[in-house]
N, C-alpha and C positions, 0 to 999 in steps of 0.2 A: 259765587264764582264770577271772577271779570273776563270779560274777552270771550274767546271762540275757541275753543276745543278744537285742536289738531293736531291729530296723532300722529301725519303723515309729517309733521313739523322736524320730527327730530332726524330724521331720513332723509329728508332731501337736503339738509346741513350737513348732514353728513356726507351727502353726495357730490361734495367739494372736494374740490382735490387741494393738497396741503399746498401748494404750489398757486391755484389762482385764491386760496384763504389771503397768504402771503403776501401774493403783487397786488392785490385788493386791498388789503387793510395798508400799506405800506404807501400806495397810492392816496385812498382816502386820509389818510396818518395827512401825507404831506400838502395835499390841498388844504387843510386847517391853517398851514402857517403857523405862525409865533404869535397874531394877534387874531382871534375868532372872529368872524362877521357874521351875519345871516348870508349872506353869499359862500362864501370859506364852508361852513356848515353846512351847507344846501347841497353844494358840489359836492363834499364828502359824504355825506348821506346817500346821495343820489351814486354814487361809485361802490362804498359799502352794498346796496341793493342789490346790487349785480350778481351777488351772491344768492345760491338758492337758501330758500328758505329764509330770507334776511329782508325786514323790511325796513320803514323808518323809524320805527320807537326801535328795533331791534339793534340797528347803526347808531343812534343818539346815544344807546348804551355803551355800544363796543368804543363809540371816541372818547365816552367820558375815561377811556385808561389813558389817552394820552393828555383829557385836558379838564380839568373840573368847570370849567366855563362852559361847557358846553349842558345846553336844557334837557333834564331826561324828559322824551314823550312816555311819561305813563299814563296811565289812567286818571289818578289822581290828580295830577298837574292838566290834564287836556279839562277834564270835564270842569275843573278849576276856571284854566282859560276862556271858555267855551261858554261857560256857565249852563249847562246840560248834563243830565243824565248817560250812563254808560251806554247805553242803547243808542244814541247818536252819532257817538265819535268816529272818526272815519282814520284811517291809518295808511295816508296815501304819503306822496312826497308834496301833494299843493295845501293839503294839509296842515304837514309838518314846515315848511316857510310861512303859512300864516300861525303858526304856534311861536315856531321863532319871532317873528316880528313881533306876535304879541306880548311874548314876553322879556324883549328887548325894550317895547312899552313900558310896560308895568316898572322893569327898572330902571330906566328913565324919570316916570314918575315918581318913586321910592327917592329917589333921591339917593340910592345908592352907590352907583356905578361900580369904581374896583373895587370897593370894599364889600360886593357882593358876587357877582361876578367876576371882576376883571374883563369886561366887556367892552369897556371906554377909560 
């Protein structure tokens, strides 16, 4: 089993009101823009959070509806990044800006850019 067990998780999401759900995601939605940055990403992340029970692997998910460019924080990809065991990983928002960066690295290096992302 990965991560930390919390049961009190599904309850305090819920304890949103459909209304700040709404000017929340619609706010973070539009600080993304048309073109993703680690900055664009960071500020939406950090706006998504705002929300109970919502943190930043939990925000990286919610934008990937509006943008497949954006990095999901899983497990798998941090402890990847990281190169560390699940036991380490931290799931803050200073975290999540050095995961972005680093994975704006990596594709950089790859040689990728849009043809993986759409990042540059």
């Amino acid at each position: 089993m990965r991560g930390k067990f919390r049961p009190q998780l599904k309850q305090l999401i819920s304890s949103n009101s459909p209304e700040s759900v709404k000017s929340l995601s619609e706010k973070g939605f539009s600080e993304l823009g048309n073109a993703s940055t680690i900055q664009s990403i960071a500020t939406a992340v950090k706006t998504l959070s705002e929300l109970k029970g919502v943190g930043p692997a939990t925000a990286t998910f919610i934008l990937q509806a509006k943008s497949d460019d954006i990095p999901l924080m899983s497990d798998e990809a941090m402890m990847q990044v990281f190169d560390c065991d699940e036991k380490k990983l931290k799931y803050d928002h200073k975290t999540c800006v050095t995961f972005l960066e680093k994975i704006y690295e990596i594709v950089a290096t790859l040689g990728k850019g849009k043809a993986f992302f759409g990042l540059w």
